[in-house]
N, C-alpha and C positions, 0 to 999 in steps of 0.2 A: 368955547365951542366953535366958534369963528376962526380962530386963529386952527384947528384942526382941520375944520372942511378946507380951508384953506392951505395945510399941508398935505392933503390926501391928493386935495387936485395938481398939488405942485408933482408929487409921486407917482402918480397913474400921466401924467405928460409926459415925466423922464422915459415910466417904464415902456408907456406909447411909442416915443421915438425912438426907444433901443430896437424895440422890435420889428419897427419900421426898418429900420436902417440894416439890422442882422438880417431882415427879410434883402434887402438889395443887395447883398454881398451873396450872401448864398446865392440867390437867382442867378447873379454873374458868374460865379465858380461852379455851379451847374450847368450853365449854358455850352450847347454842345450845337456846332454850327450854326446856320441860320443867317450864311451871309448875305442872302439877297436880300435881307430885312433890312438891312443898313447901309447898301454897296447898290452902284450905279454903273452905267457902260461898261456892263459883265461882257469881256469876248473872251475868245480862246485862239491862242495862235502856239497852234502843234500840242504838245504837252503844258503851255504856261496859261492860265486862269488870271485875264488880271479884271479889274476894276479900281471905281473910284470909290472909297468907302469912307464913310465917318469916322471921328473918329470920337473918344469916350465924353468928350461933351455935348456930343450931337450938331455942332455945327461945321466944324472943320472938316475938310474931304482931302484926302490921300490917296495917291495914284500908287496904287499897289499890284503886286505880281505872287502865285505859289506855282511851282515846279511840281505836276501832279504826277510826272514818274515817279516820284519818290513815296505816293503814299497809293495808287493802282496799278494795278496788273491785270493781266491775262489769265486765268483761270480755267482751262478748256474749254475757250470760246465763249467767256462768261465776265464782263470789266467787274473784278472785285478789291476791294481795301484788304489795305494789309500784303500784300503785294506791292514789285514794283517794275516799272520800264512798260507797260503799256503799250507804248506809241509803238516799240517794237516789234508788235504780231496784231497790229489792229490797223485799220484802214477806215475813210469815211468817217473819221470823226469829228465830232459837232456839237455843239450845245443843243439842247433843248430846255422844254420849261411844260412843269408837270401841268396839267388843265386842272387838276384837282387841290393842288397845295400850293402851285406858283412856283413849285422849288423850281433852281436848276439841274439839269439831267446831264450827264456827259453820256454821248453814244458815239456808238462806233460798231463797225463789224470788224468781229475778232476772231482769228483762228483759234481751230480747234484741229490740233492733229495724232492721230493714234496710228490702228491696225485692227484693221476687221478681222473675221472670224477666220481666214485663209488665209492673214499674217502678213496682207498688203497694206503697205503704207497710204494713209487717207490722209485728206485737209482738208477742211471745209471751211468756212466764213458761216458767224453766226451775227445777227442783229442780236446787238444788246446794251443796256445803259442803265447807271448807277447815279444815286441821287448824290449830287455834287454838296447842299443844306446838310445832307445827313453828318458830315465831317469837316468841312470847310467852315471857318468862323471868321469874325470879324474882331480880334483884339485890337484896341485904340487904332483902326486903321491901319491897320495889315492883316491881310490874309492869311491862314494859319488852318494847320490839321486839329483838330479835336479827337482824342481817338475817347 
């Protein structure tokens, strides 16, 4: 009877730590931005996002960079993903940082150009900004899109 309780608990510790462990691999392979969590001296200079970020051990920090024309755009006057080249029909852009989640924001005012209803050409400048957390991650210290 001893030598059983004794193998029950050996069994229920392995399947413990499987689950432990399959829990932190998923959590990783799910994680979908969230790089101010781990990332430090966030600036932006034009299109480039850099910081200094951890890296997968949590104490190393890495001076990192991502090229954010390649993953925003312009959208009629609207900064969205999935899109790209940004910088070129937006003006006034800047980081910010949400009061409610801490995330990062990139804004900027961005054209929006069409033809009113007599078929003249308009342009306007709109205020607008997209959460930079929502897609940007932090893998072993580099910056990186999560789509």
């Amino acid at each position: 009877m001893k030598k059983l309780n004794t193998l029950l608990k050996a069994v229920f510790a392995v399947l413990f730590a499987g689950l432990v462990s399959l829990n932190v691999v998923v959590d990783r392979a799910m994680a979908i931005g969230g790089f101010s969590q781990n990332c430090q001296d966030i600036v932006l200079e034009g299109p480039f996002l850099s910081a200094t970020c951890k890296k997968e051990d949590g104490y190393t920090l890495q001076n990192t960079s991502i090229y954010l024309d390649r993953y925003i755009g312009n959208l009629d006057g609207t900064l969205s993903w999935g899109y790209y080249s940004f910088s070129d029909t937006c003006e006034a852009v800047r980081l910010g940082q949400s009061l409610s989640n801490r995330h990062y924001t990139l804004k900027a005012q961005c054209k929006k150009e069409g033809f009113d209803i007599d078929d003249n050409y308009i342009s306007t400048e709109i205020d607008t900004e997209i959460d930079l957390d929502a897609h940007i991650g932090n893998i072993d210290g580099e910056l990186t899109f999560e789509d």
